[in-house]
N, CA, C and O of each residue as an XYZ file, in Angstrom:
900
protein
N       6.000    -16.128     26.209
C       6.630    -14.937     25.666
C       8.052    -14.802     26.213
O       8.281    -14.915     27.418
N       9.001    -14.560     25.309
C      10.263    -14.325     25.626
C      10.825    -12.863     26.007
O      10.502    -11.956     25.240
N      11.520    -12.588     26.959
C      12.078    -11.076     26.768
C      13.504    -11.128     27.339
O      13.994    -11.707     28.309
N      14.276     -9.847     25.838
C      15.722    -10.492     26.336
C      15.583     -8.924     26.936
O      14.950     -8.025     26.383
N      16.611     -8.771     28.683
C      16.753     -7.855     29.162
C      18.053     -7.443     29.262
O      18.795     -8.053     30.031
N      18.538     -6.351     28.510
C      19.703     -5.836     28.766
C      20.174     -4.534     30.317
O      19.756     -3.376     30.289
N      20.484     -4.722     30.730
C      20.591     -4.326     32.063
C      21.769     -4.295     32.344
O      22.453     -5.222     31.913
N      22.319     -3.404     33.027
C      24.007     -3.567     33.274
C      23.817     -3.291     35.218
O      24.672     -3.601     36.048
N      22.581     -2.702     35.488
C      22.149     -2.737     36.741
C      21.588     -3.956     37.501
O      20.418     -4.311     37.362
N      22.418     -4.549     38.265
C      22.074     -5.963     39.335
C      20.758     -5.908     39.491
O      19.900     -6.659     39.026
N      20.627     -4.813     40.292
C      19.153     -4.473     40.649
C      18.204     -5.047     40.003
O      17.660     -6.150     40.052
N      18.051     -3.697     39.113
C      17.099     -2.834     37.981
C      16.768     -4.596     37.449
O      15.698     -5.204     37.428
N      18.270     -5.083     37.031
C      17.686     -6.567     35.700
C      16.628     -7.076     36.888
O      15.403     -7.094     36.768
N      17.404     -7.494     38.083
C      16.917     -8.409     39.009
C      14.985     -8.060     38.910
O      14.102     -8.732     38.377
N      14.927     -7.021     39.512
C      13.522     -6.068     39.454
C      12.798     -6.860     38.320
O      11.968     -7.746     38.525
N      13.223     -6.423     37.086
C      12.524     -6.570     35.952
C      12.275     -7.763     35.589
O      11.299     -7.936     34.859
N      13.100     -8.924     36.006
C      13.025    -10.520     35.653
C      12.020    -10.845     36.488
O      10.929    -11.354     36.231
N      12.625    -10.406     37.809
C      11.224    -11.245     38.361
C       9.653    -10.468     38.423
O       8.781    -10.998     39.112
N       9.364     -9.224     37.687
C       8.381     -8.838     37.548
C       7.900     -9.531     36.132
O       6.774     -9.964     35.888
N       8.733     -9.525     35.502
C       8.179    -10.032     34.119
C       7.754    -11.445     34.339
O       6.559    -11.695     34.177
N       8.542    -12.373     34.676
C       8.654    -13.851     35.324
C       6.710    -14.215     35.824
O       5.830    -15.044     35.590
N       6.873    -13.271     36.415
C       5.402    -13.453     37.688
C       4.290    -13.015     36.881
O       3.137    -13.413     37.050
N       4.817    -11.819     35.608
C       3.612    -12.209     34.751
C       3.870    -12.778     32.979
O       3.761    -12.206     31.894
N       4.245    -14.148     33.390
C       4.404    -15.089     32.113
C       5.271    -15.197     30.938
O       5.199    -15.943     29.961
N       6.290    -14.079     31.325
C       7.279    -14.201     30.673
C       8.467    -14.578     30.972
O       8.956    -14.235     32.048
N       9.222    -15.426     29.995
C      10.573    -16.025     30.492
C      11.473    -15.149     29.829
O      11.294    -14.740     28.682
N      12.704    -14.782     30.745
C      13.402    -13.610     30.183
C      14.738    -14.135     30.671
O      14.816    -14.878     31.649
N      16.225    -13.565     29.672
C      17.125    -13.374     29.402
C      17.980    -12.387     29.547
O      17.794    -11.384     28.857
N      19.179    -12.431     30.525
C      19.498    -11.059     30.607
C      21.038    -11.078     30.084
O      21.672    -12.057     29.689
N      21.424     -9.853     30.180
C      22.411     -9.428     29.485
C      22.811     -8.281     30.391
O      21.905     -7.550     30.790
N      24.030     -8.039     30.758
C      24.810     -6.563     31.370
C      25.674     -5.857     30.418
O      26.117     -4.739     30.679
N      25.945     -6.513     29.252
C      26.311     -5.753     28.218
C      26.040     -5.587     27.079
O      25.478     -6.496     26.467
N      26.453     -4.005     26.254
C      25.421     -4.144     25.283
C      26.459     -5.670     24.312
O      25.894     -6.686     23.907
N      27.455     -5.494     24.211
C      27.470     -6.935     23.131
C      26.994     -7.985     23.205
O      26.611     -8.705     22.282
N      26.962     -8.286     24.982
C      26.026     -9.441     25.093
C      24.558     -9.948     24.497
O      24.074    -11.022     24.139
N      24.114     -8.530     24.598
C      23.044     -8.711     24.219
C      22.473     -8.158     22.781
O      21.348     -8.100     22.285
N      24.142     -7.681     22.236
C      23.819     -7.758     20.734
C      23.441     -9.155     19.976
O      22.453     -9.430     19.296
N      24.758    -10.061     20.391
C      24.659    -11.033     20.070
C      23.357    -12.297     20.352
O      23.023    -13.169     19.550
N      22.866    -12.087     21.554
C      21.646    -12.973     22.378
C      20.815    -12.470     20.944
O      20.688    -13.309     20.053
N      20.239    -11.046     20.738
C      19.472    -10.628     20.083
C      19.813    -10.926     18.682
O      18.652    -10.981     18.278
N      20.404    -11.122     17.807
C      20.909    -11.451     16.537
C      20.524    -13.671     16.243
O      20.074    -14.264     15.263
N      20.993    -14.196     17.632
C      20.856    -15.532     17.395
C      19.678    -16.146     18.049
O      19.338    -17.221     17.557
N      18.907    -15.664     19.147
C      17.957    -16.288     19.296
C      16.712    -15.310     19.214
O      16.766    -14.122     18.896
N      15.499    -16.085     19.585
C      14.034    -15.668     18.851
C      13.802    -14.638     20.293
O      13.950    -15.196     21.380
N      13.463    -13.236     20.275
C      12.565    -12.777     21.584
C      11.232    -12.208     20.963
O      10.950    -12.072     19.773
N      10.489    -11.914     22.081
C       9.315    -11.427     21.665
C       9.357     -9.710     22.093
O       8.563     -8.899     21.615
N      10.336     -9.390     22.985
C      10.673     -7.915     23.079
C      12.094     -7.946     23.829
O      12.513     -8.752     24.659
N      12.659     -6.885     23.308
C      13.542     -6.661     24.193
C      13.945     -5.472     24.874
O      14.062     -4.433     24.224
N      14.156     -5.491     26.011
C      14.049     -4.168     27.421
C      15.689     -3.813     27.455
O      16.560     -4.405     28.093
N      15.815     -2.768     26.650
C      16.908     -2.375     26.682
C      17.620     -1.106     27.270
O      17.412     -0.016     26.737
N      18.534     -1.225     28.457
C      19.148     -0.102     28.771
C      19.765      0.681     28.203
O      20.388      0.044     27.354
N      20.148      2.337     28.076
C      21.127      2.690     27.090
C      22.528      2.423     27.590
O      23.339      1.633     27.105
N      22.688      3.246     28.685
C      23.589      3.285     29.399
C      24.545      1.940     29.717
O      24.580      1.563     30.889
N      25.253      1.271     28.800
C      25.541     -0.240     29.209
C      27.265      0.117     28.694
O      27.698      1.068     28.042
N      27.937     -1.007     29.261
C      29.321     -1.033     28.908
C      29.795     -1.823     27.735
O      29.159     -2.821     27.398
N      30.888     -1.445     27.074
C      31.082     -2.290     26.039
C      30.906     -1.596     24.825
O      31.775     -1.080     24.123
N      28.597     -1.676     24.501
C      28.465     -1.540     23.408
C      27.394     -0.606     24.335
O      26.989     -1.072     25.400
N      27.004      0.587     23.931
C      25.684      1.568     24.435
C      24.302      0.949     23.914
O      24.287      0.442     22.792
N      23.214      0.973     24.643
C      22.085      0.709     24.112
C      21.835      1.105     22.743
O      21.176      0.359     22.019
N      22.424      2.517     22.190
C      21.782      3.611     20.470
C      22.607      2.348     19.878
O      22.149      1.807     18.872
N      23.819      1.847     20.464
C      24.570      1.500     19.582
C      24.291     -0.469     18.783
O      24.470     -1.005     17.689
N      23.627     -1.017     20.582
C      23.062     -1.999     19.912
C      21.840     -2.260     19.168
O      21.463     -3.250     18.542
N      21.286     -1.058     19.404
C      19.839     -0.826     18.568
C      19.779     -0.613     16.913
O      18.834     -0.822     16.153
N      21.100     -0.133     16.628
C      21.711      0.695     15.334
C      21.668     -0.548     14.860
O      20.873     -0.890     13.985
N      22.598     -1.394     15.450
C      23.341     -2.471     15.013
C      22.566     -3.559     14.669
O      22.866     -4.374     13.797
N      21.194     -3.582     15.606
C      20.089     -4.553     15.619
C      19.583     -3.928     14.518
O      19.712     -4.521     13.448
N      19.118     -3.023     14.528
C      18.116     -2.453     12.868
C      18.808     -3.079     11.762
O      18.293     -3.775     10.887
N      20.154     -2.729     11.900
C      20.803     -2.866     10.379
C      20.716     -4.179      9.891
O      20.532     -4.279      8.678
N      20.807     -5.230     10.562
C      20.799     -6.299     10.042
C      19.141     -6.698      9.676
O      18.927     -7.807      9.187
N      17.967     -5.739      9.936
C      16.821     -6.303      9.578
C      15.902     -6.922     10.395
O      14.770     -7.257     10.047
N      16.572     -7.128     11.881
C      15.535     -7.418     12.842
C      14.356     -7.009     13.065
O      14.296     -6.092     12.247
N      13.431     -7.023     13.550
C      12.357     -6.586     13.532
C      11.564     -6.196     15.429
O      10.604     -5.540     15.835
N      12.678     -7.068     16.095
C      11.403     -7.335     17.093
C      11.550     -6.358     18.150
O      12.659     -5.904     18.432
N      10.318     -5.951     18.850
C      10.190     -4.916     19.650
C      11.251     -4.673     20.487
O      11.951     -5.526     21.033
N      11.376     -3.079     20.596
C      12.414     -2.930     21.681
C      12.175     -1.851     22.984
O      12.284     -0.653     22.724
N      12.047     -2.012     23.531
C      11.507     -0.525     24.508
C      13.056     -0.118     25.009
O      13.929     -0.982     25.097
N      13.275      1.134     25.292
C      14.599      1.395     25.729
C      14.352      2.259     27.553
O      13.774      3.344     27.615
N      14.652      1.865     28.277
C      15.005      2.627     29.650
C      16.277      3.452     29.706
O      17.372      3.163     29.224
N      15.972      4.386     30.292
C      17.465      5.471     30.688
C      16.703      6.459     31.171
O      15.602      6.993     31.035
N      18.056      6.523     32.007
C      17.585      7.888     33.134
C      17.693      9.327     32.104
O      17.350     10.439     32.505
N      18.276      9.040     30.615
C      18.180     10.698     29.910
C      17.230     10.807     29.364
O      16.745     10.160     28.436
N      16.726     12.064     30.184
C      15.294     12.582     30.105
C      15.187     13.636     29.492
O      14.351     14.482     29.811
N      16.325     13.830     28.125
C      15.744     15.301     27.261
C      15.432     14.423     25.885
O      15.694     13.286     25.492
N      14.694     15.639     25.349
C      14.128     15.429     24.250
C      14.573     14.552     23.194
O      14.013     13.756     22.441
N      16.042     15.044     23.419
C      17.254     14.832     22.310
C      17.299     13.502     21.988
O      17.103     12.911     20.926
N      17.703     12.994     23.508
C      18.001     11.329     23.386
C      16.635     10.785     22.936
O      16.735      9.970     22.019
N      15.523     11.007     23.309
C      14.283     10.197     23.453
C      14.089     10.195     21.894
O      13.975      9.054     21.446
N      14.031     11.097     21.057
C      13.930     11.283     19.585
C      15.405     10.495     18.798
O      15.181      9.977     17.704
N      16.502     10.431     19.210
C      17.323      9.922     18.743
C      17.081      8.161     19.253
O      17.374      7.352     18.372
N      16.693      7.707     20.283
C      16.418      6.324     20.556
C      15.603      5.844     19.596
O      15.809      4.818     18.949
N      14.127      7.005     19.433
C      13.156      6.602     18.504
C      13.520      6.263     16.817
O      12.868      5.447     16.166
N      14.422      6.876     16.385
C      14.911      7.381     14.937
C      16.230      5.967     14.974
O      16.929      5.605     14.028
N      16.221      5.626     15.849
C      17.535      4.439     15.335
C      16.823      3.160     15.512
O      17.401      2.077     15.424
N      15.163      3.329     15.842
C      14.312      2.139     15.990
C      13.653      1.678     16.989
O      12.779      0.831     16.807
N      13.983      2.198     18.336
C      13.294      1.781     19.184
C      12.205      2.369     19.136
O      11.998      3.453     18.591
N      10.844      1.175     20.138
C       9.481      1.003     19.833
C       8.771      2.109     20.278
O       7.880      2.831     19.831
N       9.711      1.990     21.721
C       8.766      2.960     22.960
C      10.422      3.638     23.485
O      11.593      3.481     23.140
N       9.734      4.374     24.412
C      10.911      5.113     25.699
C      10.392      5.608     26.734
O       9.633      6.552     26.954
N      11.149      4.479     27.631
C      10.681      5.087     29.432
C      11.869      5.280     30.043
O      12.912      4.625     30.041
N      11.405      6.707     30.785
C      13.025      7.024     31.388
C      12.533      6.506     32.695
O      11.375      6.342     33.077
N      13.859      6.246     33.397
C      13.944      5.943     34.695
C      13.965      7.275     35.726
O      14.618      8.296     35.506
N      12.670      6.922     37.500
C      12.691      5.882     37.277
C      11.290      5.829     36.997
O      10.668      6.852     36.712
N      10.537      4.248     37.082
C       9.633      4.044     36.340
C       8.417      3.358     37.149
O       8.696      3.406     38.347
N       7.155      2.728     36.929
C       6.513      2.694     37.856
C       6.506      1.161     36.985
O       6.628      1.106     35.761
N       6.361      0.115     37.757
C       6.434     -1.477     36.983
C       5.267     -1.825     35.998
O       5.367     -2.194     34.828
N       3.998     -1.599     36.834
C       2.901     -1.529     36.095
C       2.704     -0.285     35.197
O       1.508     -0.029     35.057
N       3.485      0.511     34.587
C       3.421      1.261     33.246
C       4.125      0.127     32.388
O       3.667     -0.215     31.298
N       5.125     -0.365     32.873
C       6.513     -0.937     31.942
C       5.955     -2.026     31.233
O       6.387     -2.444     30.159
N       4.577     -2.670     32.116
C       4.239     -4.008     31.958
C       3.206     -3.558     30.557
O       3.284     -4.005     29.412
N       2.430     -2.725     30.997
C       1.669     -1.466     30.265
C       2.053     -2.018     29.017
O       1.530     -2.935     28.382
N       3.298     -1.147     28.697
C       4.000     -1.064     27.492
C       4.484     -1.987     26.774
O       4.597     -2.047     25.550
N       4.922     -3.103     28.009
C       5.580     -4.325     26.747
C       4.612     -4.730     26.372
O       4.497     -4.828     25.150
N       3.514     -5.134     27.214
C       2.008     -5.944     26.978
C       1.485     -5.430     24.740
O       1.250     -5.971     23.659
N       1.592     -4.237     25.322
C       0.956     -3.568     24.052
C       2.517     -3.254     22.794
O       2.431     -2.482     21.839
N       3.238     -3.707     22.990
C       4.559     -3.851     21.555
C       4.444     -5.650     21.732
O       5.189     -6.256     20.961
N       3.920     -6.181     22.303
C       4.171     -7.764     21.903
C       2.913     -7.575     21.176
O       2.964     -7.352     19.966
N       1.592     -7.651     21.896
C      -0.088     -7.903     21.414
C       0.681     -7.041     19.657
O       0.660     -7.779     18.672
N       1.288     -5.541     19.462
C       0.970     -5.474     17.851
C       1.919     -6.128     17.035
O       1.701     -6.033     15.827
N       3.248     -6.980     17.500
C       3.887     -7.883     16.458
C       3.145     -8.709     16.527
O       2.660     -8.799     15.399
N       2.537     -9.704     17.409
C       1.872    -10.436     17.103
C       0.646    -10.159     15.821
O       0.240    -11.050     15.075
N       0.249     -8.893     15.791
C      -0.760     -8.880     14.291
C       0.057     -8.890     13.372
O      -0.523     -9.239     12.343
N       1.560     -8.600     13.129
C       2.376     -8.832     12.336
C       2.398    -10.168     11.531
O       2.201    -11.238     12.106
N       2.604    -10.101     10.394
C       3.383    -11.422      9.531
C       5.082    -11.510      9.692
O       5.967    -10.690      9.446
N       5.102    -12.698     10.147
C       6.403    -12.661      9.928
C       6.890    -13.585      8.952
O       6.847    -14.815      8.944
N       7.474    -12.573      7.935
C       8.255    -13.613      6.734
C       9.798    -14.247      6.944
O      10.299    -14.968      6.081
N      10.389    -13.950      8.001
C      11.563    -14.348      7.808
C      12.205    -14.867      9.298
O      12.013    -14.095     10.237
N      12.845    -15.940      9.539
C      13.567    -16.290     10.439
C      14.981    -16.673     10.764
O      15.479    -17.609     10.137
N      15.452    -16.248     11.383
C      16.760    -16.112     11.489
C      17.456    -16.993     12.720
O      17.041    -16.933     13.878
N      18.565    -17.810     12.300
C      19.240    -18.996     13.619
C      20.297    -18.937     13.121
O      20.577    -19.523     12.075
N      21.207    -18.107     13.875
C      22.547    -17.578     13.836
C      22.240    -17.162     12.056
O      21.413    -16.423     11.522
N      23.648    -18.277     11.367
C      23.679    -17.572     10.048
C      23.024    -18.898      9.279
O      23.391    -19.145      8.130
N      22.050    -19.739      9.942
C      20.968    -20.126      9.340
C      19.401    -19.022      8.822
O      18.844    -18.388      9.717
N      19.022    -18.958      7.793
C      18.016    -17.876      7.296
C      16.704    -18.268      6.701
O      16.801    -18.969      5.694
N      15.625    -18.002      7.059
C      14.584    -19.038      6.379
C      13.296    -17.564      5.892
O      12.791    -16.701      6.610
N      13.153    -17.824      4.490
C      12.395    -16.574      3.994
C      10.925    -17.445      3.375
O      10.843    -17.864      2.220
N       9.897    -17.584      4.369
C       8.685    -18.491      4.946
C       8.332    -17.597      3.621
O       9.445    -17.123      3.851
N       7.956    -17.036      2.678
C       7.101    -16.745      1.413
C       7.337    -17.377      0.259
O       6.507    -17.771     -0.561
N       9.116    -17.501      0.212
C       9.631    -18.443     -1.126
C       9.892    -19.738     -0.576
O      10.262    -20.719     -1.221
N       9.638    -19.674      0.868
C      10.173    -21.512      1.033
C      11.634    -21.388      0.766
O      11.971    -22.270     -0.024
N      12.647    -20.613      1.132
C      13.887    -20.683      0.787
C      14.568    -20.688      2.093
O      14.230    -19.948      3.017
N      15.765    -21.739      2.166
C      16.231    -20.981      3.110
C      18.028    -21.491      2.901
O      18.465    -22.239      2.026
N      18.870    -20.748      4.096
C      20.293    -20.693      3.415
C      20.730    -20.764      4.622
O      20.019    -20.384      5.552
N      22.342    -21.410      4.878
C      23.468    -21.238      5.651
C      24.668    -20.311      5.178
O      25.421    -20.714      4.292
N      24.802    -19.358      5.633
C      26.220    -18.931      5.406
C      26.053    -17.939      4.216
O      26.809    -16.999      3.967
N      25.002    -18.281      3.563
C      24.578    -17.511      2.684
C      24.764    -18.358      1.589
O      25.136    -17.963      0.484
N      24.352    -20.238      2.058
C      24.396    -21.231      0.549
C      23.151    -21.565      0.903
O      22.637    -21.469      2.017
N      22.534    -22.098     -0.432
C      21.409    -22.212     -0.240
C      21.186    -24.354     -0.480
O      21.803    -25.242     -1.069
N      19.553    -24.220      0.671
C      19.714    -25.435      1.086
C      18.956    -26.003     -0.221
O      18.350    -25.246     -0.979
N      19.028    -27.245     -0.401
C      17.419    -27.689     -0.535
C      16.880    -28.733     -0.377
O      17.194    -29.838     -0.819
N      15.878    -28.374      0.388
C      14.959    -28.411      1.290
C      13.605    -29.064      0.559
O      13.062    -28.342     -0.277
N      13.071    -30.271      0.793
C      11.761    -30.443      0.680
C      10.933    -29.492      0.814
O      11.367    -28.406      1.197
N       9.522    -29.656      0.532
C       8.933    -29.090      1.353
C       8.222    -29.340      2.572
O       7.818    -28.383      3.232
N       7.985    -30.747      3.016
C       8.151    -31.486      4.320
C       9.167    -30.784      5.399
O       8.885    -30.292      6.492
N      10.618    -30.909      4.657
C      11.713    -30.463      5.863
C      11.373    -28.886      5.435
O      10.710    -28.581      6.426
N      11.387    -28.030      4.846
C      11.261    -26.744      5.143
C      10.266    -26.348      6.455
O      10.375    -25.534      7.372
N       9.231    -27.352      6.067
C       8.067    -27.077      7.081
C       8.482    -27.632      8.626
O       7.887    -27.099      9.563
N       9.432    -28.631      8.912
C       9.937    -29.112     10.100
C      11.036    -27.927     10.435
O      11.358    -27.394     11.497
N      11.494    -27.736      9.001
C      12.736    -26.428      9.836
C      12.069    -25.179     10.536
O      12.576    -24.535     11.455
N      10.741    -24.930      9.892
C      10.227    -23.692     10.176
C       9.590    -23.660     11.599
O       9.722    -22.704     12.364
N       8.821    -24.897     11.911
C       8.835    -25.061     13.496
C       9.266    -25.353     14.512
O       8.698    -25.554     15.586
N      10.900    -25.419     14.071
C      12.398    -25.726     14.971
C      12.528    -24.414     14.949
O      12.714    -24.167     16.141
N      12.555    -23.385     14.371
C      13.614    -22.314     13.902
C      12.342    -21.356     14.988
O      12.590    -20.641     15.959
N      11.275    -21.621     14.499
C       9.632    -20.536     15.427
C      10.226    -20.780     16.647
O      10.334    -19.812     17.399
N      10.581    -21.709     16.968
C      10.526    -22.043     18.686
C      12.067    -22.597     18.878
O      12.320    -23.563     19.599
N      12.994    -21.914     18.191
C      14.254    -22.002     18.830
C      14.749    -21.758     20.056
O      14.474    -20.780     20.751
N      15.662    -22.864     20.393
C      15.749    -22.749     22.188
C      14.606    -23.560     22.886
O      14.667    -23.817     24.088
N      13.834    -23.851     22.301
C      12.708    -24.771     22.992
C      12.613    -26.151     22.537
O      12.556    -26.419     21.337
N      12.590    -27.309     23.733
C      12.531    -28.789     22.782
C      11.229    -29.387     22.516
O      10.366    -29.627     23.361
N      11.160    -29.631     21.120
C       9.910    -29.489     20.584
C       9.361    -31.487     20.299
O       9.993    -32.447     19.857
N       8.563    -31.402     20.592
C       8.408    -33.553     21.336
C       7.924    -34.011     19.612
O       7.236    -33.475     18.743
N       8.501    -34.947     19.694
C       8.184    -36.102     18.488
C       6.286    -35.787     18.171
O       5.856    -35.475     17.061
N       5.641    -35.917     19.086
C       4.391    -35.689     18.723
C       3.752    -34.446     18.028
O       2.914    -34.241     17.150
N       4.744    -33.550     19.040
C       3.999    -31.695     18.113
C       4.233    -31.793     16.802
O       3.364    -31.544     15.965
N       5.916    -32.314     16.394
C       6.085    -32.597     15.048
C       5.423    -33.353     13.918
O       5.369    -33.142     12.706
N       5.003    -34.177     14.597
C       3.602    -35.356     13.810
C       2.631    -34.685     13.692
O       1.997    -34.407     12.674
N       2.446    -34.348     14.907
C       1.085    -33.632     14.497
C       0.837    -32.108     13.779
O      -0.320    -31.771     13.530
N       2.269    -30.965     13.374
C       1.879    -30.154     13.244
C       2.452    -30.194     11.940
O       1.989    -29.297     11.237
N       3.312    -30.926     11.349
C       4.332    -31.196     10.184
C       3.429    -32.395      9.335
O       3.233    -32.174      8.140
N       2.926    -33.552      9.884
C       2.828    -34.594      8.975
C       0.915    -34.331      9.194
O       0.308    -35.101      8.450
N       0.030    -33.481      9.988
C      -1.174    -33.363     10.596
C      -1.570    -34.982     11.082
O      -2.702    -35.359     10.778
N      -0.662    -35.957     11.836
C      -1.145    -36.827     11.941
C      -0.812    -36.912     13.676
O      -0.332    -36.023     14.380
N      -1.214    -38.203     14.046
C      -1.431    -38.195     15.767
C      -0.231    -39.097     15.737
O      -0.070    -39.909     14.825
N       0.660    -38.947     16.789
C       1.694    -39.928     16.841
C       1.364    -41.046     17.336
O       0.605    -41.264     18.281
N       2.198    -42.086     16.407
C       2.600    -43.615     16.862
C       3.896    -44.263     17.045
O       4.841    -44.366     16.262
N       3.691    -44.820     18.654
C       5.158    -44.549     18.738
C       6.171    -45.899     17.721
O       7.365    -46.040     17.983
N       5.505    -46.755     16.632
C       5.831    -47.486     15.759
C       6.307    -46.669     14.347
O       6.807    -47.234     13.374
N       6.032    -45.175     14.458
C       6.405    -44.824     13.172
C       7.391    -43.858     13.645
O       7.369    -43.023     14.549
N       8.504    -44.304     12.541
C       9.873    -43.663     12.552
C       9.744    -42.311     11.320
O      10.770    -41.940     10.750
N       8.465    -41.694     11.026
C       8.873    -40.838      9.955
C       9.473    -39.785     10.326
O      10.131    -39.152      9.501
N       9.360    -39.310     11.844
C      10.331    -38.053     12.546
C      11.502    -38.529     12.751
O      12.287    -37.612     12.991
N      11.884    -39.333     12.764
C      13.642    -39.325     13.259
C      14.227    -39.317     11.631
O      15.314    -38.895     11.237
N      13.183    -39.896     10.887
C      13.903    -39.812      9.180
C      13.699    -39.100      9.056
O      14.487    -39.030      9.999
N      13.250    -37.810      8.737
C      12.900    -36.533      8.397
C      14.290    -35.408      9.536
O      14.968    -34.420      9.253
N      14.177    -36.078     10.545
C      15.084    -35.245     10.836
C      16.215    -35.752     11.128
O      16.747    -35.192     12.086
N      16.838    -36.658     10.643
C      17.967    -37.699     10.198
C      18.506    -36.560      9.262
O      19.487    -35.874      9.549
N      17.531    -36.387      7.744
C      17.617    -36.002      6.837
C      18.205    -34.820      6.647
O      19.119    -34.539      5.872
N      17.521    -34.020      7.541
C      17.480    -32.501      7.726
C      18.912    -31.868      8.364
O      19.581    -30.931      7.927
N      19.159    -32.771      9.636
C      20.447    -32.421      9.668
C      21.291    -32.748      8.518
O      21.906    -31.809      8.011
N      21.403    -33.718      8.103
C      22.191    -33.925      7.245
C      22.922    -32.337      6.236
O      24.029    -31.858      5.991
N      21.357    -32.013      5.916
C      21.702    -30.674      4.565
C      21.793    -29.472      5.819
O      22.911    -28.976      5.678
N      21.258    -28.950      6.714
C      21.879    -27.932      7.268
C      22.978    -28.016      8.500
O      23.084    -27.104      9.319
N      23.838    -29.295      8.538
C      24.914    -29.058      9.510
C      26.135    -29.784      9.267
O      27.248    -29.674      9.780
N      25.587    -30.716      8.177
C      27.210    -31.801      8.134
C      28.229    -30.951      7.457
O      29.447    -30.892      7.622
N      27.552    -30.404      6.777
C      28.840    -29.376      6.500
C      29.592    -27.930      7.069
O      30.503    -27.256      6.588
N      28.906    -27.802      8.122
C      29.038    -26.811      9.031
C      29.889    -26.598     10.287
O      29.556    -27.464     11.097
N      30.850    -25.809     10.792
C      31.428    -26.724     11.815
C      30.566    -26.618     12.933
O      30.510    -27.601     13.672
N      29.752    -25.434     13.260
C      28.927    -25.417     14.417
C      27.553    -25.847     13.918
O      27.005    -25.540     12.859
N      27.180    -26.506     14.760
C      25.638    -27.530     14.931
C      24.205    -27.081     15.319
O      24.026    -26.718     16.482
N      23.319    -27.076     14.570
C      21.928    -26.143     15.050
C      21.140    -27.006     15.807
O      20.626    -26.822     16.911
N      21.104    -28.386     14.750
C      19.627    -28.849     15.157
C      20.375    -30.289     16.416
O      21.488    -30.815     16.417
N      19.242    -30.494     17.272
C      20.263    -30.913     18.629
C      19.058    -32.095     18.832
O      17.923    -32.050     18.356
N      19.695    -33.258     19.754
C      18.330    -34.422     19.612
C      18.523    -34.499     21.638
O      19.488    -34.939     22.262
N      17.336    -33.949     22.149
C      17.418    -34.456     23.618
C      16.777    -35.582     23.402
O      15.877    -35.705     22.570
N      17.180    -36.427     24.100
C      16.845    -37.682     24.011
C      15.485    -37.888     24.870
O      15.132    -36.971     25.612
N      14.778    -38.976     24.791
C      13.703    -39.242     25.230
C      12.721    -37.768     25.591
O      12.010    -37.652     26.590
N      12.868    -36.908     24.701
C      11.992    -35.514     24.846
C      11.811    -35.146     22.940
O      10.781    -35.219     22.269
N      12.485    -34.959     22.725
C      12.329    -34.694     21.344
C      13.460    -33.757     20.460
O      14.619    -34.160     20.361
N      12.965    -32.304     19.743
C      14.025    -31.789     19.477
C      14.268    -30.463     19.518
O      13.243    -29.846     19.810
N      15.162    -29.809     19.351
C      15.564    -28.583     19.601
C      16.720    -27.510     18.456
O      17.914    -27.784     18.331
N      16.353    -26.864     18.065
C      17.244    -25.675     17.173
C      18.171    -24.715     18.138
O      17.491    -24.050     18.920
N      18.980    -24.602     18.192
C      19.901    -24.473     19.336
C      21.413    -24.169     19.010
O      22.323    -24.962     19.248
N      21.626    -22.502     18.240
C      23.148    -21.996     18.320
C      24.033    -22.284     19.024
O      25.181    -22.384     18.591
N      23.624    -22.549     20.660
C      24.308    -22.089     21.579
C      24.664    -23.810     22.560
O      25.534    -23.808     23.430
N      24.057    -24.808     22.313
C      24.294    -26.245     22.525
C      25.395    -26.416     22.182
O      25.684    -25.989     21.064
N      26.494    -27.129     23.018
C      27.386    -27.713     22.779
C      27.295    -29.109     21.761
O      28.312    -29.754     21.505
């Protein structure tokens, strides 16, 4: 499970990473809200712990900003403002939950535990890698807002690059979860398939998604040089 943490407090992030860390989540932080507008817009989380109080961009404001574009994924918000006002205005611009500071760890854990467990009953139709877009019901998906096309082989390889973006995903998971077969290391149908694939979503692009670690496998990746 992923969690991106926006925090503008040394502390507070510090606190929260390594509480989350110790129970199974790998987390991402951010001290500002643009930072972590942007973290949140290009890569995949499974919640995100957001402060209001941040510099730059305010928590209402990256939350606004996160709704509008259609995001979906959980957000709990922390702040020490403890009237009504804010807590109903956090709720109404989208956030999941609201805990004011300060807070007791095992409530916090409480809470994310139970906004991940109900996206997970969620469907998710749509995935998003930077201004790569993939809408998993029509099998469609687009750069820039052109549209690719896509086998349906490579749609199905893009869709488990794009699920687990940021993560390098081994020649075998791909065999086995794309072609349902057991890998051999004599068959080249993954490096052609994803020979291919880059080809239609990056040669024409100036920035690069899909990334090849070598002797590990592969990776979907905005943020790779």
């Amino acid at each position: 499970m992923r969690a991106l943490i926006v925090e503008d407090e040394p502390k507070a992030a510090a606190f929260l990473q390594r509480g989350l860390e110790e129970n199974g989540f790998s987390t991402t932080h951010a001290s500002r809200g643009d930072e972590g507008l942007t973290l949140a817009q290009t890569e995949a989380f499974d919640i995100i712990i957001l402060d209001v109080g941040l510099p730059v961009l305010n928590g209402f404001g990256l939350l606004a900003a996160l709704r509008e574009t259609g995001r979906e994924v959980p957000v709990l918000c922390l702040t020490a403002r403890d009237s009504v006002g804010d807590r109903v205005k956090g709720l109404e611009l989208g956030a999941d939950d609201y805990l004011v500071k300060p807070f007791s760890f095992a409530e916090l854990l409480a809470r994310v535990r139970k906004l991940v467990r109900r996206r997970s009953t969620t469907v998710v139709t749509r995935l998003t890698v930077a201004d790569l877009e993939l809408d998993l019901p029509r099998m469609r998906a687009t750069r820039d807002g052109q549209r690719l096309d896509l086998s349906p082989k490579e749609f199905q390889l893009l869709s488990l690059l794009a699920q687990r973006q940021g993560e390098v995903v081994s020649r075998s998971t791909i065999a086995n979860e794309v072609w349902d077969m057991n890998f051999e290391s004599d068959t080249n149908v993954v490096e052609v398939a994803i020979r291919r694939l880059r080809k239609k979503i990056d040669d024409d692009f100036p920035s690069k998604l899909l990334h090849t670690v070598r002797g590990v496998g592969y990776v979907i990746d905005p943020h790779r040089p």
